[in-house]
MIGU-783052 format. One record per residue (C-alpha): x, z negated, y negated. Coordinates in steps of 0.2 Angstrom, whole numbers, plus 2048, in hexadecimal, padded with zeros to 3 digits. Layout:
BEGIN
XZY;...
//
This chain:
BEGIN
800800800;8098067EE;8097F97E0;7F88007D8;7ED7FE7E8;7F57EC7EE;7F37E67D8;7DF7ED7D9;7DD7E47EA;7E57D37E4;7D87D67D3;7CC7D67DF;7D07C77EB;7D47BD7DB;7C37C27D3;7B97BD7E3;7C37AC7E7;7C27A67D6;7B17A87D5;7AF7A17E8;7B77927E2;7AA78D7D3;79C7927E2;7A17867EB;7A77907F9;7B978E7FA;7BD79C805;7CF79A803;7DE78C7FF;7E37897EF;7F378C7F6;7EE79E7FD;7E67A17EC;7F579D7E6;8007A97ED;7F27B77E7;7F57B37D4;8077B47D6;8087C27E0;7FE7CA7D3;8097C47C5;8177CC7CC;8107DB7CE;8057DB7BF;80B7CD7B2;7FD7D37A3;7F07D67B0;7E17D37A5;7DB7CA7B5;7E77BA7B3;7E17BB7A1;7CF7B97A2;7CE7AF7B4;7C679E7AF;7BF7A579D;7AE7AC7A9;7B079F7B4;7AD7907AB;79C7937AE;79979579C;795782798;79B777788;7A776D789;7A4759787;7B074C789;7AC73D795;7A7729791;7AE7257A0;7BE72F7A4;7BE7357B7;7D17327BD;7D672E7CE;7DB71F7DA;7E87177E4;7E671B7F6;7E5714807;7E7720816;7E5712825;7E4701825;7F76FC824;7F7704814;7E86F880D;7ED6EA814;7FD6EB80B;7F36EF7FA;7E66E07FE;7F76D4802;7FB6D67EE;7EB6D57E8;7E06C67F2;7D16C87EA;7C46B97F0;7B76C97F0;7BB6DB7F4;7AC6E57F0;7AC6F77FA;7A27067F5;79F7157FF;7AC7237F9;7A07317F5;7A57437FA;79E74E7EC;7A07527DC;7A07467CD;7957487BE;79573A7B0;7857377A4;784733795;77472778D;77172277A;765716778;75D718789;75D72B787;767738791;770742786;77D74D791;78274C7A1;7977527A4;79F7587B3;7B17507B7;7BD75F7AF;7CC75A7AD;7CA7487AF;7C474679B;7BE756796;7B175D7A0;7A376A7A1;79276579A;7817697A5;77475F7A1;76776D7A2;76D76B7B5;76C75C7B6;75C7577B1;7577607C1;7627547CE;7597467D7;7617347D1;76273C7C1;75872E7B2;7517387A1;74E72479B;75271779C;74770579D;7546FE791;75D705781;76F70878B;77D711782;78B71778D;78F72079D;78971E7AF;7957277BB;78E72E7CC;79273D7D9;78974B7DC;78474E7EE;77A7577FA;77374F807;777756819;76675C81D;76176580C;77376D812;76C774822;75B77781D;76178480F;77478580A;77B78581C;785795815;79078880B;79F781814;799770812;78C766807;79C7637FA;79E7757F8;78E7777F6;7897687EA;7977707E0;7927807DE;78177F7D8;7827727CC;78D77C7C2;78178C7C3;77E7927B2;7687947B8;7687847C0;76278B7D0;76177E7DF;76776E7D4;7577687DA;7607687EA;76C75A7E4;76C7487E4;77473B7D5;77C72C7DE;7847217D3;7917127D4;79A7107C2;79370E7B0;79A7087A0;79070378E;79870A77F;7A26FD776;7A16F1781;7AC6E978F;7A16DB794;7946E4797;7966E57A8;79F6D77AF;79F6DB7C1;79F6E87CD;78E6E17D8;7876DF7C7;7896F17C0;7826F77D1;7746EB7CE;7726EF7BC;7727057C2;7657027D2;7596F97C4;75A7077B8;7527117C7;76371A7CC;76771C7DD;7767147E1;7877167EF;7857077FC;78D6F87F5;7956E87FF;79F6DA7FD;7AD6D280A;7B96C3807;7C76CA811;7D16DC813;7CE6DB828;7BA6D9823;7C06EA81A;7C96F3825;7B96EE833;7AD6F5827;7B4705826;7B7708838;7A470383A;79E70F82B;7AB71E831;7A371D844;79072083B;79772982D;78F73A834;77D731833;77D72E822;773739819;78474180F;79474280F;7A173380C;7B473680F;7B972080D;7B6711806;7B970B7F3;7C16F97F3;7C06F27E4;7C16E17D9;7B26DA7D7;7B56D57C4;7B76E37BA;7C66E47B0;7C66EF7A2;7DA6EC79F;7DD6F17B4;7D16FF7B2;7D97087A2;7E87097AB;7F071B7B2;7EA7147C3;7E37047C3;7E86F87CF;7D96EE7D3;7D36FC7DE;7D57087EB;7CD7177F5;7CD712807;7CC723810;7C5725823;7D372D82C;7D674182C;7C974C82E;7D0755840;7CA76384D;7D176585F;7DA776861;7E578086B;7F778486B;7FC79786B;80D798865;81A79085B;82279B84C;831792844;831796831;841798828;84878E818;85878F813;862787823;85277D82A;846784838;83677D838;82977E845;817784842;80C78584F;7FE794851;7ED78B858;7DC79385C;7D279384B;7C8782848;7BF77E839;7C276D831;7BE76781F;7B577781D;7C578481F;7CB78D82D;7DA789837;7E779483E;7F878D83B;7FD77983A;80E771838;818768847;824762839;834762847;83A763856;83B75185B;827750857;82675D863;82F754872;82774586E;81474B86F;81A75687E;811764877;81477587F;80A78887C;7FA783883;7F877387F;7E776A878;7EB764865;7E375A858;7E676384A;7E3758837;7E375D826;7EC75381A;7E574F809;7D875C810;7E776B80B;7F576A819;7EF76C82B;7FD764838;7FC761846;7FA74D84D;7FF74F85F;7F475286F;7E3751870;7DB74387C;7D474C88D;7C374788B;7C375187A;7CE760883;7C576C88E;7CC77B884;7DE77588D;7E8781897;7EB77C8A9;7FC7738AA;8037818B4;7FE7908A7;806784898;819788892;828781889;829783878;83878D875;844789869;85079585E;861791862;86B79E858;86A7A0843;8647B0840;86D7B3831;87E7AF834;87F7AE848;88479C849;87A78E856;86F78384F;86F77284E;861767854;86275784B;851750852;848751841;84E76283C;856771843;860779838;870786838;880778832;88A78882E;88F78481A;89379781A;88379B821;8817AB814;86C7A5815;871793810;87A79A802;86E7A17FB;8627957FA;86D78B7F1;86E7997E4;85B79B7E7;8597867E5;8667857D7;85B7917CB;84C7897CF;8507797CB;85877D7BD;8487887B7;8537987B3;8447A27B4;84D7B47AF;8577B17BD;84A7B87C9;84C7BA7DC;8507CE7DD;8607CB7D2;8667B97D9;8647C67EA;8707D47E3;87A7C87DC;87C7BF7EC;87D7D27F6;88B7D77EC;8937C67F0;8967C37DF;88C7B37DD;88C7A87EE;88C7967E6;88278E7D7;89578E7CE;89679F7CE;8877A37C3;89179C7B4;89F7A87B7;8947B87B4;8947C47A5;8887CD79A;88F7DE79F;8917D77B3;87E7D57B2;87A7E47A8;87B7EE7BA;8727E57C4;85D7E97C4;8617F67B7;85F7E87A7;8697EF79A;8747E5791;8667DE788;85D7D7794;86D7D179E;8757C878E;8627C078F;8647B97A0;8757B579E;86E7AB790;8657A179A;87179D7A7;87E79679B;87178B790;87877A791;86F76F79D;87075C7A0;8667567B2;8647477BA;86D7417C8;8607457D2;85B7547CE;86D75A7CD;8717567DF;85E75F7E6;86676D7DC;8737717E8;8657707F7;86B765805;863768814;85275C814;858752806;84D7557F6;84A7507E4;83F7447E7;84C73B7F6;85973B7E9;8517337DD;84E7247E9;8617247EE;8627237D8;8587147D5;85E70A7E1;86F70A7D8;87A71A7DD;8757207CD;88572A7C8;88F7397D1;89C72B7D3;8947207DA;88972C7E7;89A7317EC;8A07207F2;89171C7FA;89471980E;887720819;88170D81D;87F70A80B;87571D808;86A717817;867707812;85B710802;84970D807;84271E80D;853724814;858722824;86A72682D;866739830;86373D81C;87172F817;87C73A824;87674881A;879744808;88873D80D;89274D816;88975880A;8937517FA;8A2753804;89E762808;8997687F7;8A67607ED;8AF76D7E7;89C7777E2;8967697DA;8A87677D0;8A87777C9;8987787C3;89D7687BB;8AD7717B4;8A37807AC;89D7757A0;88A77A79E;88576E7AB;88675C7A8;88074C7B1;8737407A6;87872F7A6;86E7227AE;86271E7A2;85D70B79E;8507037A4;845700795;845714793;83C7177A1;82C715799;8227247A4;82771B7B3;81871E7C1;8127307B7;81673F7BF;8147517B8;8127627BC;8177707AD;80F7827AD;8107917A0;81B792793;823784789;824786777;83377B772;83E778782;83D782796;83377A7A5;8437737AB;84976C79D;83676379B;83775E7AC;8467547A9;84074D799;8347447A5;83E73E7B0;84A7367A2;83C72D79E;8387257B1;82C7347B5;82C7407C2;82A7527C1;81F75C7CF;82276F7D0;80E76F7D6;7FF7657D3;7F875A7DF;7EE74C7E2;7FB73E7DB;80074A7CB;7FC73F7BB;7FC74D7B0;7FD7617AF;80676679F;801778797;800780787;7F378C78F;7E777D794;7D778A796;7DF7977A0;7D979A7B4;7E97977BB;7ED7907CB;7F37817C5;7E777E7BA;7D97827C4;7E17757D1;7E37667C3;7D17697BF;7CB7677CF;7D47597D3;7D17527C3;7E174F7BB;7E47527A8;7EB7607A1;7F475C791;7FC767785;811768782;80E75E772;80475177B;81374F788;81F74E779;814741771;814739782;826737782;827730772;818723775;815720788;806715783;7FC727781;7FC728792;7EA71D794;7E1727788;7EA73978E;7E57317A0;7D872579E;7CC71D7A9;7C470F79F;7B570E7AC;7B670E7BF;7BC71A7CC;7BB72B7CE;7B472E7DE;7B673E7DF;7CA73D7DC;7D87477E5;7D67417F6;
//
């Protein structure tokens, strides 16, 4: 297919997925879509598709901004984890809330009235459909009393109005999701109001307790999420294996428990996440499938397994393809072509595989004699050489490895953001063997550059530009840079804040004392170690050029964004995506190259625009700030609560 036919085909995909997504459908990822836009980016970078995706499909609403910011929570994935979140909290009473799975809507009352109801947005800015609304079941015109403030709630469907008329959606949430965002209101009749949080305007105290705000929303005629109070975490963790074995009979869908402080603390809950309480969430939604084949996808020197299984449907996608992670998982499960899995999603995006699925549940099974070995690769297919199995990876451990190199050069001008340093001339450059380590960038010349990819001098004094701005990294980021095998940013900046945090100190580090960091065992201490051996004289001469240099550790009192993480798309006015990035992390911030469900904040210039990313943080409901606001930010890390706020409640519908 020529460049014309594929960038009409990839107009048309986009076109169809986008407007899937704000139906409710969901056809595909957002890592599929993903891969669509930037495929059609490169082939197309003014295609007026990237420019209007997300103008048309808004749906066209007014924009309103929330009484009761919708942020996110803390999270518990099984009960170890809450028990060690209940341990620092010992609250006489822990009030739990269903976790509704749905889409949340705030509304907002003057004096009793209904004046507009607001979809979550970006977590303080969201879409206003009170026409819509109006039409819900659980939704109040009135009030019986003069109330002023915001009641939150989610918007369901109930499983049987799901199969009695919208069983073409993938599931009820898909389906509550799509319609009440449908400019002609059409089926918002369909959909149900439950609320759990509200907030009076100006006031604190109105509220002073969780039981009593659900007390005060059932008397207004609201229908409300079930509601109960326990005096210990093992009462907790009982309760929820209870509700997750009936969970199907409810009439709509839950995905956890809230657990909450029963006194509501104003203080706690304007906090970036507050601490008083988490989502406790049922374990991984899972089907059992069976195991085809085993491909082993290449990264740099690592080999990863990832196993091809009959198609299953879980959390409303289709599976085909689930990680194995590494070889020792495999021996350990004994799994072999054939074999019965359970196969899980995690955070409802990632499907992996768990391990072998229990008899009872396995019919599809092959018979042990008709089930085979997985087989391994043995020999690099780049430079020739045996790989290594280390258990938790297999990988090529030749340092010449000419694919290894060139992931270096690849990681090295990604890290460093060197966006005019594309991938087709860091390829030539690495053909013609004249660039093979991150060093050797700096050693290039305008006239070097002006023949490779045809550029002109121009152009190549531009790129050349680039590479030889001067650059200072953190430790961290500085060591990811030259991509040891397995060991990445966010690795290195654990092996940094427990104290190795200078080049001479890393280097004196003993393996015992690098596997003595929380989080890093012998195998990566073995690596970090022999890798800055290894790359001793790479990482001098960088050094020695001069345009690279090492930040200094920076006092504690300056890491004032501690706990905020961000993710930068677009184009920066005053200063590249990398050098952002690092800004951030000076401050005690980290800095995500996507979003996902723990990213604070999602910085643009381009906060309207339909892409990718910014679709994903307003789905998940993170803020998107501008590159002044981050700047501000910097300079007064108290804006972080009004920038992310959440002054009232939970968000129930937060990244899960």
């Amino acid at each position: 297919m020529d460049n014309k036919s594929r960038i009409s085909a990839l107009e048309h995909l986009i076109k169809r997925y986008q407007d899937s997504y704000y139906n409710g459908e969901a056809e595909i990822s957002d890592a599929e879509f993903d891969k669509l836009w930037e495929e059609l980016r490169s082939l197309d970078p003014e295609n007026s598709v990237l420019k209007k995706i997300g103008e048309d499909s808004a749906d066209g609403f007014p924009k309103a901004k929330h009484l009761i910011p919708m942020g996110s929570q803390e999270k518990a994935a099984n009960p170890e984890e809450f028990r060690e979140w209940a341990l620092g909290k010992n609250f006489p009473v822990y009030v739990v809330q269903y976790k509704l799975d749905g889409a949340s809507l705030e509304l907002q009352y003057e004096k009793g009235a209904l004046r507009r109801a607001i979809t979550r947005g970006n977590g303080v800015i969201g879409d206003e459909i009170t026409r819509n609304a109006r039409r819900m079941a659980g939704v109040r015109e009135k009030l019986d009393i003069g109330f002023s403030g915001g009641v939150r709630g989610e918007v369901v469907m109930t499983r049987e109005v799901w199969r009695e008329k919208h069983a073409g959606k993938a599931n009820c949430r898909n389906a509550a999701n799509g319609i009440m965002r449908r400019k002609d209101g059409i089926g918002c009749e369909d959909l149900l109001l439950v609320t759990y949080d509200a907030a009076a305007s100006g006031d604190d105290r109105y509220f002073p307790d969780e039981i009593g705000k659900i007390a005060w929303l059932a008397a207004r005629g609201f229908t409300t999420a079930e509601t109960r109070e326990f005096e210990s975490a093992e009462d907790v963790i009982a309760y929820r294996a209870e509700v997750a074995e009936r969970r199907k009979e409810l009439p709509y869908d839950i995905d956890g428990l809230v657990v909450k402080d029963k006194n509501t603390d104003m203080a706690d809950l304007r906090r970036a996440r507050p601490e008083n309480q988490i989502a406790f969430k049922f374990d991984l939604e899972s089907a059992v499938s069976l195991l085809r084949e085993v491909e082993w996808s290449e990264s740099g020197a690592t080999y990863t397994p990832i196993g091809i299984v009959d198609p299953v449907r879980i959390a409303g996608t289709t599976v085909q393809r689930a990680n194995l992670n590494n070889p020792d998982m495999i021996r350990a499960l004994g799994l072999k072509i054939g074999s019965a899995v359970t196969v899980v999603k995690r955070g409802e995006i990632i499907p992996k595989i768990e391990g072998l699925a229990r008899p009872e549940l396995a019919p599809a099974a092959l018979p042990p004699g008709e089930q085979r070995e997985i087989a391994f690769p043995d020999q690099c297919g780049s430079c020739g050489s045996g790989l290594e199995d280390a258990g938790t990876r297999l990988f090529c451990p030749n340092p010449g490895c000419p694919k290894r190199l060139l992931h270096r050069v690849q990681k090295w001008v990604s890290v460093l953001d060197i966006r005019e340093l594309g991938e087709k001339l860091i390829q030539q450059l690495f053909d013609k063997q004249r660039v093979r380590h991150p060093g050797d960038l700096y050693t290039l010349t305008t006239e070097e550059l002006s023949l490779y990819d045809r550029m002109g001098e121009l152009s190549a004094a531009k790129v050349l530009r680039h590479i030889m701005a001067p650059r200072e990294l953190s430790l961290a980021a500085f060591i990811a840079a030259f991509d040891f095998e397995g060991v990445g940013e966010l690795i290195m900046e654990k092996v940094v804040q427990a104290g190795f945090d200078t080049l001479e100190k890393l280097r004196a580090a003993a393996v015992e004392e690098l596997a003595a960091v929380y989080g890093l065992g012998e195998i990566t201490a073995r690596t970090i170690y022999d890798e800055l051996r290894a790359c001793a004289r790479e990482i001098d001469g960088v050094l020695a050029q001069g345009v690279i240099s090492i930040a200094p550790p920076p006092d504690e009192g300056a890491l004032k964004l501690r706990g905020y993480s961000f993710c930068f798309t677009g184009e920066l006015e005053t200063m590249k995506r990398g050098e952002a990035e690092e800004k951030a992390r000076a401050a005690g911030g980290s800095a995500k190259s996507s979003v996902t469900k723990d990213t604070s904040f999602l910085v643009t210039n381009d906060g309207e625009s339909g892409s990718a990313k910014n679709l994903k943080a307003r789905k998940l409901g993170i803020p998107i700030i501008s590159e002044k606001q981050f700047l501000e930010l910097l300079s007064n890390p108290l804006l972080a609560g009004e920038l992310r706020p959440e002054t009232a409640g939970s968000a129930q519908d937060g990244p899960s």
